[in-house]
LOTORMI-904486 format. One record per residue: residue in three letters; residue number from 1; x, y, z of N, C-alpha, C in turn. Coordinates in steps of 0.02 Angstrom, whole numbers, plus 50000, padded with zeros to 5 digits. Layout:
{r->ALA k->NUM n.u->X n.v->Y n.w->Z ca.u->X ca.v->Y ca.w->Z c.u->X c.v->Y c.w->Z}
...
//
This chain:
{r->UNK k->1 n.u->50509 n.v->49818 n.w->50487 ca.u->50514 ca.v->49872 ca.w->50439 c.u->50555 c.v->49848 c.w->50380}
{r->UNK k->2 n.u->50539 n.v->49862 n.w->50319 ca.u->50568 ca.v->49835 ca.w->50260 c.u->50632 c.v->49897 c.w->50235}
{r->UNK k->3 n.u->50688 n.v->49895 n.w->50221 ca.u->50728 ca.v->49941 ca.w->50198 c.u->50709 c.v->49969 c.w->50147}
{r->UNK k->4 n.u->50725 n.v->50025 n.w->50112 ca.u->50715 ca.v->50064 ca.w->50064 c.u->50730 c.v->50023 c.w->49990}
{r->UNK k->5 n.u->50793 n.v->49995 n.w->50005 ca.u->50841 ca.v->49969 ca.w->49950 c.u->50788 c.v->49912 c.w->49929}
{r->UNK k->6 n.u->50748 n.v->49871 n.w->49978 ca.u->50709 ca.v->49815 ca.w->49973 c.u->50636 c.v->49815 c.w->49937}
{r->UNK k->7 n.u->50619 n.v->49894 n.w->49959 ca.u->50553 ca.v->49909 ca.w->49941 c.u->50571 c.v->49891 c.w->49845}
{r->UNK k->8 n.u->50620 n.v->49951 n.w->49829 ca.u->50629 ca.v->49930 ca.w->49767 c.u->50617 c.v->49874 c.w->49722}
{r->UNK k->9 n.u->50644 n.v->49809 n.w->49761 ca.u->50614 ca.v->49749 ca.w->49736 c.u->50563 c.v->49710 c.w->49740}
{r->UNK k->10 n.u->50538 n.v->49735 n.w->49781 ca.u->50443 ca.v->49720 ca.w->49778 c.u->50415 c.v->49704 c.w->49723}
{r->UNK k->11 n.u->50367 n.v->49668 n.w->49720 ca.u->50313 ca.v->49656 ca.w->49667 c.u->50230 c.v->49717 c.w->49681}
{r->UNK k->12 n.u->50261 n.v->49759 n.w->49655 ca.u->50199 ca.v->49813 ca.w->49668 c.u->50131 c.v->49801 c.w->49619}
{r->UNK k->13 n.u->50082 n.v->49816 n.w->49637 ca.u->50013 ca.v->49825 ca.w->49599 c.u->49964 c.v->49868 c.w->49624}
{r->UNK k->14 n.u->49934 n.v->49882 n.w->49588 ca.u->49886 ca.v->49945 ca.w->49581 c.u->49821 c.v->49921 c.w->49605}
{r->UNK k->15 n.u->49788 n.v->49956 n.w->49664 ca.u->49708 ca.v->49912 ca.w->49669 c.u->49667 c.v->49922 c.w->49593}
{r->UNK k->16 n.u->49626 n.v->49841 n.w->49597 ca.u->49617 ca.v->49841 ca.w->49543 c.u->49525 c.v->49902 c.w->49549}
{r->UNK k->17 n.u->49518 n.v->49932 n.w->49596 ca.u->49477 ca.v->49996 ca.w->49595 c.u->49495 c.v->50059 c.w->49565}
{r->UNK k->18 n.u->49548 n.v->50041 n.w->49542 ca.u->49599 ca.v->50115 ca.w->49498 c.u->49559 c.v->50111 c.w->49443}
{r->UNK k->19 n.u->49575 n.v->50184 n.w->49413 ca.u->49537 ca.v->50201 ca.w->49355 c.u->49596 c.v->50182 c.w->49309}
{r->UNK k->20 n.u->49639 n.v->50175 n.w->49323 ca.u->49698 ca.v->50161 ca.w->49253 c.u->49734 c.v->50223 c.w->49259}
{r->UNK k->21 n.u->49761 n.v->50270 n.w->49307 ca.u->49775 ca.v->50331 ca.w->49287 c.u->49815 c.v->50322 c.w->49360}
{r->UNK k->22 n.u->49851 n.v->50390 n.w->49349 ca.u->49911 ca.v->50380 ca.w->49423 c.u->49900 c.v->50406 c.w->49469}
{r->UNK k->23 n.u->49817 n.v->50405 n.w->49508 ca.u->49797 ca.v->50441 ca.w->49538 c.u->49762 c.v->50354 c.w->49620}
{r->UNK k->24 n.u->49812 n.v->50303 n.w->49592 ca.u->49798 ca.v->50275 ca.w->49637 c.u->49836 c.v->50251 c.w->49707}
{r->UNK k->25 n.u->49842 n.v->50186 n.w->49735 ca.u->49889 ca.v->50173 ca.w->49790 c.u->49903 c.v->50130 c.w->49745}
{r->UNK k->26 n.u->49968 n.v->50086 n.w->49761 ca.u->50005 ca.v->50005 ca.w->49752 c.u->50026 c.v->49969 c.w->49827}
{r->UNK k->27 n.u->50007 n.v->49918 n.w->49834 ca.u->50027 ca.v->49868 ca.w->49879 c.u->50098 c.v->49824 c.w->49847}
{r->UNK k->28 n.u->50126 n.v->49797 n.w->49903 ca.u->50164 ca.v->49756 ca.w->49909 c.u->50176 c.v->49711 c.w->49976}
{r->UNK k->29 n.u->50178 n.v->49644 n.w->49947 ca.u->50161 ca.v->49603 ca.w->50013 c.u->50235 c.v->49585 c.w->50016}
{r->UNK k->30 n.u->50271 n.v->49578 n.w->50079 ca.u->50337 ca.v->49551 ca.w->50094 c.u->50333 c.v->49516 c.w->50159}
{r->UNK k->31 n.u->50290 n.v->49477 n.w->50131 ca.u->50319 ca.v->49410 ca.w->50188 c.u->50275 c.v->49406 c.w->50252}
{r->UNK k->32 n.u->50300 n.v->49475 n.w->50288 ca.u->50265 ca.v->49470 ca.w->50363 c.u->50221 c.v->49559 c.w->50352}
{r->UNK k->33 n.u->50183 n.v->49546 n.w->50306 ca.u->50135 ca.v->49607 ca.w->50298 c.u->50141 c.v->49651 c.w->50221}
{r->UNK k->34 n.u->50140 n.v->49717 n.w->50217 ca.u->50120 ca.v->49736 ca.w->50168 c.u->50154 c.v->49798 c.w->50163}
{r->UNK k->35 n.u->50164 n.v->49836 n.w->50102 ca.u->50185 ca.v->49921 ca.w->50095 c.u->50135 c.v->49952 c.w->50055}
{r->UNK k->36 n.u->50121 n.v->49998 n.w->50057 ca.u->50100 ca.v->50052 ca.w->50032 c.u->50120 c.v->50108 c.w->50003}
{r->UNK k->37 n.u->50117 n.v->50122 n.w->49929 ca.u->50144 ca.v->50187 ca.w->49918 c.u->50107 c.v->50221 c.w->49864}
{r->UNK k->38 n.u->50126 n.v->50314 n.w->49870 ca.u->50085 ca.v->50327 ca.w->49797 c.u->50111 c.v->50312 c.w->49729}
{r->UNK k->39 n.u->50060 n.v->50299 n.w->49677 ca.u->50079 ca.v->50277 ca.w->49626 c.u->50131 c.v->50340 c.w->49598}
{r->UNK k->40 n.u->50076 n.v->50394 n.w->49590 ca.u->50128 ca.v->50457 ca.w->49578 c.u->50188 c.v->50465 c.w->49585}
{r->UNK k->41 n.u->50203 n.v->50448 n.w->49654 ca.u->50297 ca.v->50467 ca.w->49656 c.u->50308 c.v->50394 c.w->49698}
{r->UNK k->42 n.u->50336 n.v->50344 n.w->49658 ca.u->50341 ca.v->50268 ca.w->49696 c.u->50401 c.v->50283 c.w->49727}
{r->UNK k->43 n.u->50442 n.v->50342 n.w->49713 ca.u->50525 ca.v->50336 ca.w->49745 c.u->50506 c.v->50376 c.w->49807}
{r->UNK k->44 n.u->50445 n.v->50421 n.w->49819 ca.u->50446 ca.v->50435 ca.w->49892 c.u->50425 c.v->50427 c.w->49934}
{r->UNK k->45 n.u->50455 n.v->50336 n.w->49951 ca.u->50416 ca.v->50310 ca.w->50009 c.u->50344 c.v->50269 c.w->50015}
{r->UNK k->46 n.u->50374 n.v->50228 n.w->50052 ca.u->50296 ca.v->50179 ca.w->50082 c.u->50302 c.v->50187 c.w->50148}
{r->UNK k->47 n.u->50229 n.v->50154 n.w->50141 ca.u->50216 ca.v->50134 ca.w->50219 c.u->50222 c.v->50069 c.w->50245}
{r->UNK k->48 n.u->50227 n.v->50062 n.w->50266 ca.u->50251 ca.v->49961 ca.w->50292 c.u->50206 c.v->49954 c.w->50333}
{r->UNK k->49 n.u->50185 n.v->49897 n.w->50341 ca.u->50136 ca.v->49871 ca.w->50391 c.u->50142 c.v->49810 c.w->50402}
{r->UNK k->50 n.u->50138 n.v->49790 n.w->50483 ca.u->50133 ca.v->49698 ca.w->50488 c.u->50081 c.v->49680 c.w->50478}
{r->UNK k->51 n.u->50082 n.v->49628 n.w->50479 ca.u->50013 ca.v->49573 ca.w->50449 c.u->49960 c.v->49594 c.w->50480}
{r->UNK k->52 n.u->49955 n.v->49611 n.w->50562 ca.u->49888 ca.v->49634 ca.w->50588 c.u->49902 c.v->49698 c.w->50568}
{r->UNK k->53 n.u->49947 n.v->49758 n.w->50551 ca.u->49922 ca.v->49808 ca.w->50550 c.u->49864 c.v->49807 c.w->50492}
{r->UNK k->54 n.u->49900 n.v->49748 n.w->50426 ca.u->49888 ca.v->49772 ca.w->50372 c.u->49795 c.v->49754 c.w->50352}
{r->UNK k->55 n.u->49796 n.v->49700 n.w->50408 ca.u->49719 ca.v->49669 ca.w->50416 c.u->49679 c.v->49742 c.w->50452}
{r->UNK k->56 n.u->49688 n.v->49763 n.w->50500 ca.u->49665 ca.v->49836 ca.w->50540 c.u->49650 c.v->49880 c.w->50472}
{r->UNK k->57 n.u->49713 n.v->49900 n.w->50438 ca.u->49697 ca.v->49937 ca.w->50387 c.u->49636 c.v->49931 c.w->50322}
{r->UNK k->58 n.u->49632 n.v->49876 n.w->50295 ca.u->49578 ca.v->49839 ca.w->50259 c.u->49505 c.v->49858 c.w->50306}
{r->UNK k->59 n.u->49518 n.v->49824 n.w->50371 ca.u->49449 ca.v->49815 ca.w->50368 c.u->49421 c.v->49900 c.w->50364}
{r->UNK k->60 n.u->49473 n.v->49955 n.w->50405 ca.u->49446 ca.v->49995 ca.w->50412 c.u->49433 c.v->50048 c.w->50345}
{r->UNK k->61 n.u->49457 n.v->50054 n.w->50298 ca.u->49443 ca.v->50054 ca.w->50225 c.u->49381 c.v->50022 c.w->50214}
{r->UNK k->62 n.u->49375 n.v->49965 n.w->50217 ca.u->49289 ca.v->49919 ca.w->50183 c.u->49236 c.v->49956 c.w->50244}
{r->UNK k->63 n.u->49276 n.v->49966 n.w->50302 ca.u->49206 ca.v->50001 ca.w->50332 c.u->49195 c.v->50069 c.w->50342}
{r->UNK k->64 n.u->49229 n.v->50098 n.w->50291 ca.u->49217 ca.v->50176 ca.w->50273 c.u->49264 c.v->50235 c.w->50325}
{r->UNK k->65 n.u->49291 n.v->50181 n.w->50355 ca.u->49322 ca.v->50225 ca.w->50423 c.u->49377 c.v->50284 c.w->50382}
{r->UNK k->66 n.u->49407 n.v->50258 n.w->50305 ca.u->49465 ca.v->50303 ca.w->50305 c.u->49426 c.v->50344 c.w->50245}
{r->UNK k->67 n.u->49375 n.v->50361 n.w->50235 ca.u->49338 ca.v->50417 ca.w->50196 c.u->49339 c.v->50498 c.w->50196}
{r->UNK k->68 n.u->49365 n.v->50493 n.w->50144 ca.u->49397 ca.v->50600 ca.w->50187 c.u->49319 c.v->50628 c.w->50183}
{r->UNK k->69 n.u->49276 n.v->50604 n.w->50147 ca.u->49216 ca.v->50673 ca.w->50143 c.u->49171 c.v->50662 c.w->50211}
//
């Protein structure tokens, strides 16, 4: 788990599937996996993930698994 204080220093980016507007996610890779947070409010919180979570997460995204409709 990455500390709060740490997230801060992350190198965050926006998928480049964003429309340009603050209606997307940002990643950050640290080392042994990845964070997640909304662009909207970056001060409340990510999600952290280890390297296999963060592979689990991907694939299941590309295979439609996390689709709300």
């Amino acid at each position: 788990m990455v500390a709060d204080t740490d997230l801060a220093r992350l190198e965050w980016r926006k998928s480049s599937y964003s429309g340009g507007g603050n209606d997307c996610v940002e990643v950050a890779f640290t080392g042994d996996g990845a964070a997640v947070r909304d662009s909207k409010n970056p001060a409340g919180g990510a999600l952290t993930l280890s390297g296999p979570e963060w592979d689990a997460f991907l694939a299941a995204a590309r295979a439609g698994e996390l689709d709300l409709s």
